[in-house]
C-alpha distance (Angstrom), angle and dihedral (degrees) to the residues before:
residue distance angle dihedral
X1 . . .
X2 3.86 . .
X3 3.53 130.6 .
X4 3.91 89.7 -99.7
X5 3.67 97.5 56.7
X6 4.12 147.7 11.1
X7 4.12 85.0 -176.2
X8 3.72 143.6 15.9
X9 3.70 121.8 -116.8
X10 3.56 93.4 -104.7
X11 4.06 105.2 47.7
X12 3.75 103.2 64.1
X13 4.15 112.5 117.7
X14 3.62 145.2 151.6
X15 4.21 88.1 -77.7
X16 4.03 85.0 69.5
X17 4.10 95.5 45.3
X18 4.50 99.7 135.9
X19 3.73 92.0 19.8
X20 3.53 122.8 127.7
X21 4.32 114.8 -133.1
X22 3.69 136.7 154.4
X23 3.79 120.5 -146.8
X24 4.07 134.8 -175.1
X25 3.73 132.7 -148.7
X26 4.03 142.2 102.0
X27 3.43 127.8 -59.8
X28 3.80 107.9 -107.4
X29 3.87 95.2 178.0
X30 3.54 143.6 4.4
X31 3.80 132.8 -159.1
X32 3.68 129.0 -170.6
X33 3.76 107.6 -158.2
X34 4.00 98.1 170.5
X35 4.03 106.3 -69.4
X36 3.43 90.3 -20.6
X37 4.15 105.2 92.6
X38 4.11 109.9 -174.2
X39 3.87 115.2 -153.5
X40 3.66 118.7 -160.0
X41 3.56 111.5 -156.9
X42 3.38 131.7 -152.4
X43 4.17 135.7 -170.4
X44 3.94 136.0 157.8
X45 4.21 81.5 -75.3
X46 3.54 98.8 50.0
X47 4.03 138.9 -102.6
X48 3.61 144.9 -40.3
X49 3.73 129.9 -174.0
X50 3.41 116.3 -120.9
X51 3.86 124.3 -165.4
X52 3.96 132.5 -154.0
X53 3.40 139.8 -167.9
X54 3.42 124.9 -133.0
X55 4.27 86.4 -124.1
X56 3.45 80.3 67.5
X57 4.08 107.5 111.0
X58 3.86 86.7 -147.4
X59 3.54 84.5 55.5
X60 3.95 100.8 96.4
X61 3.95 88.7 31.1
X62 3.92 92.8 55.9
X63 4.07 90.2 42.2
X64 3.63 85.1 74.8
X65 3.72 111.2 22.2
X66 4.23 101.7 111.8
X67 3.74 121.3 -119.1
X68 3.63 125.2 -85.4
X69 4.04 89.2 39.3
X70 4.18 107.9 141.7
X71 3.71 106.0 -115.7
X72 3.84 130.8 169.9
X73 4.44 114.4 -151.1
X74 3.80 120.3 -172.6
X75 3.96 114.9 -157.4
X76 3.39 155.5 134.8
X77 4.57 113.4 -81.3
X78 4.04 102.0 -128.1
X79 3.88 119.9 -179.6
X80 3.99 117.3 -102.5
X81 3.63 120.3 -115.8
X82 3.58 116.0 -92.8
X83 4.28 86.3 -111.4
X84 3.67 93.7 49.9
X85 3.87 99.9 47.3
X86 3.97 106.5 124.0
X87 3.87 99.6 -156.8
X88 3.82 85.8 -170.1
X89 3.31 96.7 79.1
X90 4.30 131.6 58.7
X91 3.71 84.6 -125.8
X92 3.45 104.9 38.1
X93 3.90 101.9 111.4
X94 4.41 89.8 61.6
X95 3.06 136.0 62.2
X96 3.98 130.6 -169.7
X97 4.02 117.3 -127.2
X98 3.93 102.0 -138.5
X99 3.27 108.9 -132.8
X100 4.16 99.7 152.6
X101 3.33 123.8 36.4
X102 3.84 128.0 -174.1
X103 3.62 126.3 174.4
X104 3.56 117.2 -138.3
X105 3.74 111.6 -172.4
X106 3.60 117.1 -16.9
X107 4.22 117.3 -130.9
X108 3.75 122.1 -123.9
X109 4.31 107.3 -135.4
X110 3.08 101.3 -69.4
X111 4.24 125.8 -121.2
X112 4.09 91.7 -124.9
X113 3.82 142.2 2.2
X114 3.81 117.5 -83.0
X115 3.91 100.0 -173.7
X116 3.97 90.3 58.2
X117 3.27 144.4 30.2
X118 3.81 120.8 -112.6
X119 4.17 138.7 155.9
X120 4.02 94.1 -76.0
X121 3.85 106.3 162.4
X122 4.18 115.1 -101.4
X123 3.59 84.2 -120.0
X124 3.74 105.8 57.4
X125 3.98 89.0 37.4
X126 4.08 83.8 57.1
X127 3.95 89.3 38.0
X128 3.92 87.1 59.5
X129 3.60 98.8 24.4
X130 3.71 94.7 152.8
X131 3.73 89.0 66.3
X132 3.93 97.1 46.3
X133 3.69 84.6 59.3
X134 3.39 91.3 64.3
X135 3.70 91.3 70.3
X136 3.57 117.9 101.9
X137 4.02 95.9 -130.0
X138 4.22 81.6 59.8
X139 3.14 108.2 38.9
X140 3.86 95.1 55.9
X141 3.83 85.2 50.0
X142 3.78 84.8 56.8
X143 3.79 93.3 51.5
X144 3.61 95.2 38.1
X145 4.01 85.7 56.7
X146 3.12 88.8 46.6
X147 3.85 92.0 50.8
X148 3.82 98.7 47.6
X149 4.12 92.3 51.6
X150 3.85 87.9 56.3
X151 3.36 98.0 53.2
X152 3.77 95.2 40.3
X153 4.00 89.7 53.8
X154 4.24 86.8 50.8
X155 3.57 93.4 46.1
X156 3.70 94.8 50.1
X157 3.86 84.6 42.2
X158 3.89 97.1 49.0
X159 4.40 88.6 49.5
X160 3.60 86.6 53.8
X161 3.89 111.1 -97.8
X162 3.44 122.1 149.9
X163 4.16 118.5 -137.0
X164 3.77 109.1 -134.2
X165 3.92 123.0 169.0
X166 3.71 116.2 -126.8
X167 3.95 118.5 -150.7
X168 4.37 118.4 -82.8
X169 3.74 90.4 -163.7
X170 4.24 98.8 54.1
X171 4.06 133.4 123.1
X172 4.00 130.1 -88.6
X173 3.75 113.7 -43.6
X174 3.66 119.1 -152.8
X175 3.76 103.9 -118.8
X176 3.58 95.7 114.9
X177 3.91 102.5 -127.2
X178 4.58 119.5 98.8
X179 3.28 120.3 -65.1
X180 3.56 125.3 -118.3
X181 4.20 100.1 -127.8
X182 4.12 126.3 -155.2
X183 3.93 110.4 -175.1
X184 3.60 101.5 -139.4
X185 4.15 116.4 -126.9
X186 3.73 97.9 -142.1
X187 3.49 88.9 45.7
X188 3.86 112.1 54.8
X189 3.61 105.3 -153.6
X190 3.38 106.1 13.3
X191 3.73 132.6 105.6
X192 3.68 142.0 -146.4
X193 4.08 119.9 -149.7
X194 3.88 119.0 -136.9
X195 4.01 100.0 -124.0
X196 3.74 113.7 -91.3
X197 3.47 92.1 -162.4
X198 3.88 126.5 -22.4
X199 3.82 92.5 -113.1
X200 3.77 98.3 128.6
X201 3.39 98.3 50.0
X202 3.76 96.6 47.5
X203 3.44 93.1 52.4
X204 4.04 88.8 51.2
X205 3.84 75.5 53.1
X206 3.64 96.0 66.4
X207 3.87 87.5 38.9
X208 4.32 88.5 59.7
X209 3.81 81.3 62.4
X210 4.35 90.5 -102.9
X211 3.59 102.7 160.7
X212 4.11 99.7 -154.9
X213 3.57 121.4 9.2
X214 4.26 132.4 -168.0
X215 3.56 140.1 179.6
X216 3.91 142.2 170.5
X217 3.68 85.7 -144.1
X218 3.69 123.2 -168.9
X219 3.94 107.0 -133.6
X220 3.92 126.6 -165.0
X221 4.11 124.2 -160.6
X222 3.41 123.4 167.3
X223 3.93 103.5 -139.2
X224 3.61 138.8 113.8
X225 4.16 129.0 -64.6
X226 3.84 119.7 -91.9
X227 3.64 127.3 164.6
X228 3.39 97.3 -113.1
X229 3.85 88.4 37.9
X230 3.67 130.4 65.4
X231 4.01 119.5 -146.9
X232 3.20 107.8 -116.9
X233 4.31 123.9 -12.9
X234 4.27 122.0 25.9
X235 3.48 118.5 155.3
X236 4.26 122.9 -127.7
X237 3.72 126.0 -170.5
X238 3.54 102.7 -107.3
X239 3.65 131.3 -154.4
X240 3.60 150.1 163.8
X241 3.74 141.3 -167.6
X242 3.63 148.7 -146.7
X243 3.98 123.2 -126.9
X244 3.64 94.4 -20.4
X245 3.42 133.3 147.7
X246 4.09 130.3 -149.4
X247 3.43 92.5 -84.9
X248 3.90 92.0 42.8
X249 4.22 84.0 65.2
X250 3.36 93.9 40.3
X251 3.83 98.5 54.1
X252 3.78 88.0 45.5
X253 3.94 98.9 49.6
X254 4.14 103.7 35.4
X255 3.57 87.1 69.0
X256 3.50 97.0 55.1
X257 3.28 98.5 43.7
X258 4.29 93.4 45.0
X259 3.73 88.3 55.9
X260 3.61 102.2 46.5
X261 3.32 94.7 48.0
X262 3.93 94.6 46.6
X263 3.60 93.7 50.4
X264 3.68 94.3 48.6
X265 4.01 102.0 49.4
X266 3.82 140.6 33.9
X267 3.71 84.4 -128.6
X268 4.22 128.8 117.9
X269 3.42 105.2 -109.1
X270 4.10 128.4 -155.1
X271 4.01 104.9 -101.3
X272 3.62 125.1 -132.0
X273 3.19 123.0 -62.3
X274 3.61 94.3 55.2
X275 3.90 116.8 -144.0
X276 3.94 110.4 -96.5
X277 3.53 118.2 -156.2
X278 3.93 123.2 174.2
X279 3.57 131.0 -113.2
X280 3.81 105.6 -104.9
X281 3.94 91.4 37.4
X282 3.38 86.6 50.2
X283 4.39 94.8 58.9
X284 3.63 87.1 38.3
X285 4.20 93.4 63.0
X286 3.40 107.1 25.5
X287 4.15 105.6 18.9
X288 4.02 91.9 -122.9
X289 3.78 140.2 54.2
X290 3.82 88.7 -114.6
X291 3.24 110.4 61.1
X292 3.47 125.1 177.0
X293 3.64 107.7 -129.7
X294 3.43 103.8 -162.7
X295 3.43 89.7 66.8
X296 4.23 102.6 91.5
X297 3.97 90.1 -151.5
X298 4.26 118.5 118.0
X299 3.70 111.0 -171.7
X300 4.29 103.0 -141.5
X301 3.49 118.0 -157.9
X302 3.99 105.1 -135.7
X303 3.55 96.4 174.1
X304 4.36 89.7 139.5
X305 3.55 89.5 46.0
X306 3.70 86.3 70.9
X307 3.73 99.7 43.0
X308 3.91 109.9 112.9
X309 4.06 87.1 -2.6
X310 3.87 98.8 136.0
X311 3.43 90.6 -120.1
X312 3.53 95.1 114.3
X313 4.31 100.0 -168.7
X314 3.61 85.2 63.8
X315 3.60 97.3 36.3
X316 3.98 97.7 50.9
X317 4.16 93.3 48.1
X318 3.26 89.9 48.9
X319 3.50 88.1 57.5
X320 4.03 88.3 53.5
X321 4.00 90.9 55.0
X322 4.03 100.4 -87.5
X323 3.60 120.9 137.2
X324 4.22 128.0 -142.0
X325 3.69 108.3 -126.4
X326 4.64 117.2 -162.7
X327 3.71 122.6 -154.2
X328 3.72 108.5 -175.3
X329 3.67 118.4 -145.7
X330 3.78 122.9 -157.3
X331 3.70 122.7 -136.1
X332 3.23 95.8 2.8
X333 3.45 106.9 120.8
X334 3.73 98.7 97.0
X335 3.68 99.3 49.6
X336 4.04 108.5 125.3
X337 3.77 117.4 -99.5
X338 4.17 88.7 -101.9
X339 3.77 89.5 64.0
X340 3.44 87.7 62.7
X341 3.64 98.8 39.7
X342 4.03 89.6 51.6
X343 4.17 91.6 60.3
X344 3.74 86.5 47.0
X345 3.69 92.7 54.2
X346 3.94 87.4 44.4
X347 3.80 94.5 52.6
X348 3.84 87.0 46.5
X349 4.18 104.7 34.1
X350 3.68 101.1 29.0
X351 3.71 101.4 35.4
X352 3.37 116.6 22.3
X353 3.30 101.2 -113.9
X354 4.15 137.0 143.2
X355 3.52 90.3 -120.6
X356 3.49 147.9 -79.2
X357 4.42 111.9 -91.4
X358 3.52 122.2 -167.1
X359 4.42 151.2 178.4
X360 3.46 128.6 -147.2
X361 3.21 123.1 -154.2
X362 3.81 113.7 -148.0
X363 3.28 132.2 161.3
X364 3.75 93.2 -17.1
X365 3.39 89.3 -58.4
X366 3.84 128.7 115.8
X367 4.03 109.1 -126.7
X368 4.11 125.7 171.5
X369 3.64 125.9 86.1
X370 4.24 94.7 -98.3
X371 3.88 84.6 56.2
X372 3.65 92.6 56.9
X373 3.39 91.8 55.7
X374 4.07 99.4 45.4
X375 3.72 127.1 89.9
X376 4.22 106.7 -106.0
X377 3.31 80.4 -122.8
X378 3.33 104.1 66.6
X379 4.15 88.4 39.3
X380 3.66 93.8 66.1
X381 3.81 95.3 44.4
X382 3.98 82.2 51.8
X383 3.84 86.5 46.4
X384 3.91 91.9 51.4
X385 3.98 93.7 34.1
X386 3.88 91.9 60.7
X387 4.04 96.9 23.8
X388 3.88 85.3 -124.0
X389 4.14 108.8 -171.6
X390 3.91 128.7 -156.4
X391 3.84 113.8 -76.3
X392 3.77 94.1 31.5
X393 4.15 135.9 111.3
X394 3.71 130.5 -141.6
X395 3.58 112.1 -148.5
X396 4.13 120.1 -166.6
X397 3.56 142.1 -160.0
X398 3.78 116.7 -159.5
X399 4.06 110.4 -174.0
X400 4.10 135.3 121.2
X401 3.82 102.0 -67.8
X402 3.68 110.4 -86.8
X403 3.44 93.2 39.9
X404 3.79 94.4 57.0
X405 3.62 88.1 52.1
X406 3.90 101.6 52.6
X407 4.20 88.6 45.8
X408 3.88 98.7 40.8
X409 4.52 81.8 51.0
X410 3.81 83.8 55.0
X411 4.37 90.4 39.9
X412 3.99 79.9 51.6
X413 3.65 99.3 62.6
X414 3.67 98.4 26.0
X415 4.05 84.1 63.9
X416 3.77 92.8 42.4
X417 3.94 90.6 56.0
X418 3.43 98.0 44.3
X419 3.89 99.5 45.4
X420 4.16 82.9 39.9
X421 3.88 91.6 -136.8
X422 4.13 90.6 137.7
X423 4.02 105.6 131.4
X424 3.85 102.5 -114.8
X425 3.71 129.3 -139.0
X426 3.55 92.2 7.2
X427 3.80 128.3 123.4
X428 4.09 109.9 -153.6
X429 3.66 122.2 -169.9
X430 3.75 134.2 -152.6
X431 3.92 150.5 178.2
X432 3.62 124.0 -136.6
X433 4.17 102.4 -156.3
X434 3.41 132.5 173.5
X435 4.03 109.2 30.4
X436 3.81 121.7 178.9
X437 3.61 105.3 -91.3
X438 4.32 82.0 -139.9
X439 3.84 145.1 21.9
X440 3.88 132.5 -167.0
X441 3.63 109.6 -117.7
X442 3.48 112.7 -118.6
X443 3.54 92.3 -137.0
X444 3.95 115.9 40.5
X445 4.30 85.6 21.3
X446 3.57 91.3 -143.3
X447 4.19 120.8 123.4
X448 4.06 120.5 -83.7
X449 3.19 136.7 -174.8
X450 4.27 101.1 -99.6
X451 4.23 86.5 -153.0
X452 3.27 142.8 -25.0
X453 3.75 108.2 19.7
X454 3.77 86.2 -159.9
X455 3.95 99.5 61.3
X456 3.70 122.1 109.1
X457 3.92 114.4 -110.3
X458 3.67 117.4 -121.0
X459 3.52 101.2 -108.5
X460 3.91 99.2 21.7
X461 3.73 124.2 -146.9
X462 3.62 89.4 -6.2
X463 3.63 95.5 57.3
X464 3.99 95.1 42.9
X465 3.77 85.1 56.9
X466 3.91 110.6 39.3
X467 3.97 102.6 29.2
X468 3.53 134.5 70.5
X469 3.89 110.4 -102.2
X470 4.12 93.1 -129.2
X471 3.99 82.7 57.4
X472 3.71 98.0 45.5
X473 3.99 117.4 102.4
X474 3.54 127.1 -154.4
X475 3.88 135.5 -145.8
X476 4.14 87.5 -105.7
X477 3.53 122.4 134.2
X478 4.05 139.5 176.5
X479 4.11 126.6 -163.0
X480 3.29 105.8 -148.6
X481 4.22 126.5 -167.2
X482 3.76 121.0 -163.1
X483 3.74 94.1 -28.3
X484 3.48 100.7 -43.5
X485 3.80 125.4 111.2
X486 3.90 104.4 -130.6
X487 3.90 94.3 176.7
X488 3.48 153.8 -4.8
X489 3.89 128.5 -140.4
X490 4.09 151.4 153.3
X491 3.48 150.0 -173.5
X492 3.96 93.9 -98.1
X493 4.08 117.9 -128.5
X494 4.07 95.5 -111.8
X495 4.03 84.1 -177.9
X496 3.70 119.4 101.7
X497 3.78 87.5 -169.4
X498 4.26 90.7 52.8
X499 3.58 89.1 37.7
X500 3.91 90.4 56.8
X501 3.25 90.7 55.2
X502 3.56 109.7 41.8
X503 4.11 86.9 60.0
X504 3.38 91.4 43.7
X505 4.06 88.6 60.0
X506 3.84 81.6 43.1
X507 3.75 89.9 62.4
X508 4.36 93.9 -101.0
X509 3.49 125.6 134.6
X510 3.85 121.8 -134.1
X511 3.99 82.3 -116.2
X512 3.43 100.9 46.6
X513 4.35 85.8 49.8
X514 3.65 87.4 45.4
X515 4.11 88.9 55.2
X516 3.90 103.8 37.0
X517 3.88 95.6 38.5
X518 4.26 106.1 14.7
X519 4.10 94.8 138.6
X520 3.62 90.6 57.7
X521 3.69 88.3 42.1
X522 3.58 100.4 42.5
X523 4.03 89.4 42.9
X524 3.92 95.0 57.7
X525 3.84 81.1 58.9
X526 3.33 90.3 87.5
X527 3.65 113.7 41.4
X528 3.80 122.7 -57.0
X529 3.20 124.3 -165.7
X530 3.77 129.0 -127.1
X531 4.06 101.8 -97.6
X532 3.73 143.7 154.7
X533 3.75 139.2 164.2
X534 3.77 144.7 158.6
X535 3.68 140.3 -125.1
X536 3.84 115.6 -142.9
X537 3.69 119.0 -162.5
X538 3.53 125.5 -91.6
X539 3.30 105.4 -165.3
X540 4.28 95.0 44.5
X541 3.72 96.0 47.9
X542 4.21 85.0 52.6
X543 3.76 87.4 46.1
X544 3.83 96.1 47.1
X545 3.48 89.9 47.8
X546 3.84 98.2 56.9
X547 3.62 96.3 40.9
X548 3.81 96.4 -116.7
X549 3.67 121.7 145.2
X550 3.86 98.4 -154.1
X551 3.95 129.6 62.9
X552 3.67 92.0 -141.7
X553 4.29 94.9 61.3
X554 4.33 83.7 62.3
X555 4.39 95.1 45.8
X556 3.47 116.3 87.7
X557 4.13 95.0 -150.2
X558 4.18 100.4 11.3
X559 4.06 120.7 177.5
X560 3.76 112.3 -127.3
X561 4.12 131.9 -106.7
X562 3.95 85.0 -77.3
X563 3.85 95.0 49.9
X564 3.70 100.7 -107.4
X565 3.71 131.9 137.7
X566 4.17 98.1 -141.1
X567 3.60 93.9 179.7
X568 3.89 90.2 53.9
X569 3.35 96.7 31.1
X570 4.04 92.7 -124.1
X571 3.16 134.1 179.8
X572 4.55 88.8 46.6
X573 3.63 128.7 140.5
X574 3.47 133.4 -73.6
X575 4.15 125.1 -136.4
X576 3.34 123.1 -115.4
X577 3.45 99.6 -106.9
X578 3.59 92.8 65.4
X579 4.13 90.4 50.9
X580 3.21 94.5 41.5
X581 4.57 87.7 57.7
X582 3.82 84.2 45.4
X583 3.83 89.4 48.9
X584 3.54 85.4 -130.3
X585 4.29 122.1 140.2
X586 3.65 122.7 -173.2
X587 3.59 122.5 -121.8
X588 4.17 124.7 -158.3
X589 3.37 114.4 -104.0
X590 4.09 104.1 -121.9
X591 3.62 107.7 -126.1
């Protein structure tokens, strides 16, 4: 017991009915019912109602004192009238009889309401961030975050990973987004990087003969705000492991992940073994490499279907090297002609696109304006190609390859929402396996690495010197949970030899891999082991778990879309003494 309280605001029950307590927190609401004033309130542990009498002599004082002022009352717990009793709330049945009353800091007006919700801007929520956590909705977000990273760090502990910390203040990573860049004060000129991820050091980890290594590691990448991305820091559970193979990560991690997400949401969750589906299967049914499974959708391509059809827009783009993707819809037959006219318009308006074409089949008969223009023949091989079934719709996509792909992804879920055939309340796992160790950039058209530049082809040395790159897979795989990529990960190359000459096929000198990555290099001199891991994200398993739909609802203190901190008022200048010690001068931006 301390002088501030006998009880939390959450705690009080029938049991302490006559008792005499004292409790502390911020008014959340106040109500004025003719001499009577009622007080809820409200602490870490939730509310009580407090009631005073106008022969109170804080009566007048607390009339006019403005919510979310810090008050401590001393009285007696009574019972609630039977009409009164709020069985919302743990306390609801008591009430405490003020009969001391002692304000301890008085509030200011504040900018928005705390005890509801309302249409306060992002940016003044952020500005006063330490009051939007007082809201119930963010504050359990905060706890459940809180929550999850616990019993991710035991889990890890209990399989037998060991936490290590990795460095903040370290060189260039190679995860292919900004760095972060501290110029170093002893070291005019020079620069640290904030870690984009910790994969150098964890593989030096598996190097220094650790067997199993973890880490809720803080990362920090200078690119631009997503929802599912925050600008700048986010933290991932890190780890690493010694000779393993794919299935060695996977049977470590989809336990982890199953039982944190079970005990943290009402929701069905995918069961180990997660489903693994490769990389090019993986385009081909859903148009992405993470898919949302609970969407029941499989894009077809149908590109022979349309090969001598008489429907002579397909027919002639074909010719020019496009392809016909088919994204059968279900029950959708008797939707009004304006239903279909709205998802044209959307392809069109909204995304830029030719159009969206389409055949119903009703009735065993072929409807739609492409279908009147295709030979029957070619209809029933469609029919029989995509096992289309009275009362459904084929919609297609006919572009150049990887365009066709990206829109008929976009065609997939735009379907799914409006028919509302999206599994509910479900949480479905996958594996992305088997990604193309390179890709031609569209741009320059010479070979990159596609991911990782650190995975281990399939195939090794052998591979790297007898295949085609574009045809070469690599050891790279993503988990994947209800369309959102949680993490990427590999089998890492622990072969200088192989690691030579996979950069060398990426266009890298055995100098220039020597400069930008010599630890590694240097380190595999003397005996790496085989090792791989992954590094889930933090902050998108918390905010897949709580059902929120923006990164910033599950941070305690998050930066805006334009990377600043508002309440903190970071990025701001620096003075000049502090440049001039860094031997640093700033230079106008030309605009």
């Amino acid at each position: 017991m301390s002088y501030f309280r006998s009880h939390n605001c959450g705690e009080l029950s029938v049991k302490d009915i006559d008792k005499k307590v004292f409790v502390s927190g911020w008014i959340n609401k106040k109500r004025d019912h003719g001499g009577v004033l009622f007080i809820d309130l409200r602490d870490y542990f939730g509310m009580t109602q407090c009631v005073v009498n106008s022969d109170n002599k804080m009566f007048s004082e607390l009339e006019t004192l403005k919510l979310e002022s810090v008050i401590k009352i001393t009285g007696k717990v009574v019972k609630r009238s039977l009409d009164t009793i709020n069985k919302n709330l743990p306390t609801g049945e008591i009430e405490i009889l003020s009969e001391k009353i002692e304000i301890l800091n008085e509030s200011e007006q504040i900018p928005f309401q705390v005890a509801m919700e309302d249409d306060s801007p992002e940016e003044l929520r952020l500005k006063y961030r330490y009051i939007d956590l007082r809201r119930e909705k963010n504050k359990k977000n905060i706890i459940l975050r809180s929550k999850i990273i616990n019993s991710l760090r035991s889990k890890m502990i209990s399989r037998g990973f060991l936490e290590i910390q990795t460095p903040i203040l370290t060189s260039s990573s190679p995860e292919g987004a900004r760095d972060f860049l501290v110029p170093s004060r002893l070291h005019n000129g020079k620069f640290y990087a904030l870690p984009q991820a910790p994969q150098i050091f964890k593989q030096l980890l598996m190097v220094s003969s650790f067997d199993k290594y973890f880490q809720i590691a803080p990362c920090f990448r200078d690119e631009d705000a997503r929802a599912d991305r925050s600008p700048g820091e986010f933290y991932q559970l890190d780890f690493e492991m010694s000779f393993a193979e794919q299935e060695d990560i996977f049977n470590e991690i989809e336990p982890v992940l199953f039982e944190v997400f079970k005990e943290n949401s009402n929701f069905e969750v995918s069961t180990p073994p997660f489903k693994r589906i490769k990389y090019i299967d993986s385009m081909e049914r859903y148009g992405t490499d993470k898919p949302d499974l609970r969407n029941p959708l499989i894009i077809s391509d149908v590109t022979k279907c349309f090969r001598s059809s008489g429907f002579r827009i397909f027919e002639s783009n074909i010719e020019k090297g496009c392809v016909v993707k088919a994204i059968k819809a279900p029950n959708s037959s008797s939707k009004p002609r304006a239903w279909f006219d709205k998802l044209n318009d959307w392809a069109r308006k909204d995304e830029g696109q030719k159009g969206l074409g389409y055949v119903i089949l009703e009735d065993n008969d072929f409807k739609g304006p492409i279908s009147n223009n295709m030979n029957k023949e070619n209809l029933e091989s469609l029919k029989k190609e995509i096992d289309l079934k009275n009362g459904e719709t084929v919609f297609f996509i006919c572009d150049e390859k990887s365009n066709a792909t990206k829109f008929s992804a976009l065609v997939r879920t735009k379907i799914c929402n409006e028919l509302q055939i999206l599994e509910k309340n479900k949480f479905k796992f996958c594996w992305i396996v088997d990604y193309p160790m390179y890709e031609l950039d569209p741009v320059t058209k010479k070979i990159d690495f596609s991911h990782n530049p650190f995975s281990m082809p399939q195939g090794g040395m052998q591979a790297l010197l007898e295949k085609n790159p574009l045809e070469i897979l690599a050891w790279q795989f993503d988990i994947v949970c209800n369309g959102i990529e949680l993490s990427s990960g590999a089998i890492r190359n622990h072969k200088r030899d192989i690691m030579v000459k996979a950069f060398e096929i990426a266009g890298y000198s055995e100098k220039e891999l020597k400069e930008r990555f010599s630890s590694l290099f240097n380190a595999f001199k003397f005996g790496a082991p085989p090792h791989g891991g992954s590094a889930p994200g933090i902050d998108r398993i918390i905010m897949l778990i709580s059902g929120e739909e923006n990164l910033r609802e599950i941070v305690a203190f998050p930066m805006n879309q334009q990377a600043e901190d508002l309440m903190m008022s970071s990025p701001n200048i620096v003075n000049e003494t502090q440049l001039r010690d860094l031997g640093l001068q700033l230079k106008k931006k030309k605009r």
